[in-house]
BADREN-860608 format. One line per 10 residues: for each residue x, y, z of C-alpha. Coordinates in steps of 0.001 Angstrom, whole numbers, plus 500000, padded with zeros to 6 digits. Layout:
N
X,Y,Z | ... $
! end
This chain:
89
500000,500000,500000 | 501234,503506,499002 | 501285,506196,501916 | 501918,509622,502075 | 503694,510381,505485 | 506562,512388,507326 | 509938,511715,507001 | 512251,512801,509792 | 515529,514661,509082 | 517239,517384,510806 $
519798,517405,513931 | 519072,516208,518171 | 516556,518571,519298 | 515572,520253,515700 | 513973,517928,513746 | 512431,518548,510120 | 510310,516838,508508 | 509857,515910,504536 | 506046,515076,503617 | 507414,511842,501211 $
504692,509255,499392 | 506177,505539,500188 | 505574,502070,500361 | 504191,501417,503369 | 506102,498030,504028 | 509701,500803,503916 | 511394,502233,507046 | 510252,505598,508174 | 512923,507747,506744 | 513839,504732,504157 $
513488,504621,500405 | 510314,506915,499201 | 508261,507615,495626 | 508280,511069,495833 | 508579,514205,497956 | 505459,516894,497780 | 506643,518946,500509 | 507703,519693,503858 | 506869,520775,507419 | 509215,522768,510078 $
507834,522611,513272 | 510495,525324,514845 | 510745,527749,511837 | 511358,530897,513616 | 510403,534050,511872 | 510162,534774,508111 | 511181,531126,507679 | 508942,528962,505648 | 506969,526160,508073 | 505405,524213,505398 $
505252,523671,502069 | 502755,521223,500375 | 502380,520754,496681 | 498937,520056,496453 | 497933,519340,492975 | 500721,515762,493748 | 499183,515172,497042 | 495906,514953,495407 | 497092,513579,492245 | 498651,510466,494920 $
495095,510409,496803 | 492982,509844,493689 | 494688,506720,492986 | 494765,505290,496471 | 497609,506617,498405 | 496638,506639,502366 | 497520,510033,504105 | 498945,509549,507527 | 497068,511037,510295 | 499506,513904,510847 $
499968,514873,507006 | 496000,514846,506715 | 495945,517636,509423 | 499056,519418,507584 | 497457,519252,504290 | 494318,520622,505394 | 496273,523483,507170 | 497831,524239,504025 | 494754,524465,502010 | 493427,527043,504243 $
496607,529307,503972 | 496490,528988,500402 | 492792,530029,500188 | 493555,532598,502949 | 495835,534924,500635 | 493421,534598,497221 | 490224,535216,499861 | 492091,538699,500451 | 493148,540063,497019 $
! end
């Protein structure tokens, strides 16, 4: 089964995360299909926090990738921020 789910990177203590569509039977931060984004939990100012590429996220969920808890919640986060900005011009 294909699943779209976080992969950790990063250093102790400042982790990062790359949103990654894999085979579910591979290790966490193993081999993966494709990245569509990612998601930095301690950004700190201007920094970017997350970054989704929608169009393959959906393109993945139309032909039966899972999303993991976690990136479900992310993705719908994202969707909202990127209606927020077009809602206001």
């Amino acid at each position: 089964m294909v699943v779209i789910r976080l992969s950790r990177g990063g250093s102790k203590k400042r982790p990062f995360y790359n949103i990654v569509v894999a085979n579910s039977s591979q290790r966490r931060d193993g081999r993966f299909i494709e990245r569509v984004g990612f998601y930095n939990p301690v950004a700190a100012g201007a920094a970017e926090s997350l970054r989704v590429a929608l169009d393959r996220v959906s393109y993945w969920a139309g032909v039966g990738a899972q999303l993991s808890p976690t990136v479900a919640r992310l993705v719908d986060q994202a969707k909202k921020s990127a209606a927020a900005p077009a809602a206001a011009a």
